[in-house]
C-alpha positions as CSV (number, residue, x, y, z in Angstrom):
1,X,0.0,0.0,0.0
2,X,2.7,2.1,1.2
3,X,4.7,2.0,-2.5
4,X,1.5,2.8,-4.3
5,X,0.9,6.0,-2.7
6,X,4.6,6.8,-3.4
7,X,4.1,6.5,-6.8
8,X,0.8,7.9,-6.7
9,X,2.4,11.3,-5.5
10,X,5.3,10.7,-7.9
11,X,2.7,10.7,-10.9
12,X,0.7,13.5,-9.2
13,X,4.2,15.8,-9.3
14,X,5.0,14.5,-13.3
15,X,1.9,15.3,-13.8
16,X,2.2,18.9,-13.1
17,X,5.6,19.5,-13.4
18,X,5.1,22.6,-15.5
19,X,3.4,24.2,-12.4
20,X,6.8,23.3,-10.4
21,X,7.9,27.0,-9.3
22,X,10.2,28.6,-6.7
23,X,10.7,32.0,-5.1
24,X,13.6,34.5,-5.8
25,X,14.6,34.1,-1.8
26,X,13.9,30.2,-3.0
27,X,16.6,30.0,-5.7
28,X,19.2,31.0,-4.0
29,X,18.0,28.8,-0.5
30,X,17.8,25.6,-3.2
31,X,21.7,26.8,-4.3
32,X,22.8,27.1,-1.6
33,X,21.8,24.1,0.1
34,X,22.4,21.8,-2.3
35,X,25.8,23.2,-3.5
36,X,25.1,24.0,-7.0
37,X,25.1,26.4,-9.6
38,X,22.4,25.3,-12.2
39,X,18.8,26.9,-12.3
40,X,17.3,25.3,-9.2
41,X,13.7,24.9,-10.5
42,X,15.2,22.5,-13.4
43,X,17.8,20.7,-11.1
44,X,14.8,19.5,-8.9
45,X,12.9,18.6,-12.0
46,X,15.4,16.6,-13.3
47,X,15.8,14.9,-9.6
48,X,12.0,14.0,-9.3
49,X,12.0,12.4,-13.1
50,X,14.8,9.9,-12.2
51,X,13.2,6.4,-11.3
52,X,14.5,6.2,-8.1
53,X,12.8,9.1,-6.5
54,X,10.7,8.5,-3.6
55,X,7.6,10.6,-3.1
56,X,5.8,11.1,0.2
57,X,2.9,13.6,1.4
58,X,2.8,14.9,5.0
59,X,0.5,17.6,5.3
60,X,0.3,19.9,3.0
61,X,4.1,19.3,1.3
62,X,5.1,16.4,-1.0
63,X,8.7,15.5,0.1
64,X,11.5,14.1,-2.7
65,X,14.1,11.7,-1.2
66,X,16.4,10.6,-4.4
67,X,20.2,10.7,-4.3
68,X,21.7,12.5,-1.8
69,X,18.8,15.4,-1.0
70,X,15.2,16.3,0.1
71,X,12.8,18.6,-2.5
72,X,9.9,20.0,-0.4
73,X,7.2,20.8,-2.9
74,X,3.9,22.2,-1.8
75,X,1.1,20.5,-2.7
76,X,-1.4,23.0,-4.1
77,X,1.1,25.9,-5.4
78,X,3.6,23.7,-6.7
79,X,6.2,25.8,-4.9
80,X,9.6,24.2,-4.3
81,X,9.6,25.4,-0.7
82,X,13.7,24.2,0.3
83,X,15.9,21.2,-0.8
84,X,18.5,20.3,1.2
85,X,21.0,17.0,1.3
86,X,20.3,14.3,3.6
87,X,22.4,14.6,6.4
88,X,24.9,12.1,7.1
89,X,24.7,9.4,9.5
90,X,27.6,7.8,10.9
């Protein structure tokens, strides 16, 4: 049950990923945390197509896990809210 609702928010997201949008203040959050320089809004797109990403919904944010970080998408703007890398555990 718990993997069909995982892909059920994946499709949701693919769906929609034209709507996928961040703020200014979010562009340079996304760059910052995740340590790159490419456009942001793209870089998480191309993160959530990749067949290993994971796609949960808590409240009102859908949450990315794939690779190394965490995309928080809201769920009725389509706003990437903050991505982040998973932290480390030793």
């Amino acid at each position: 049950m718990l993997k069909k609702m995982i892909e059920m928010h994946r499709k949701i997201l693919l769906k929609n990923r034209d709507k996928i949008h961040t703020t200014e203040m979010g562009v340079e959050r996304i760059q910052k945390n995740l340590g790159i320089n490419d456009e942001p809004v793209g870089y998480c797109i191309s993160k959530l197509e990749k067949k290993t990403s994971s796609v949960t919904r808590n409240g009102k944010n859908y949450y990315v896990e794939v690779d190394d970080c965490i995309i928080t998408i809201n769920s009725s703007s389509f706003t990437i809210i903050t991505a982040h890398k998973k932290s480390k555990k030793n």
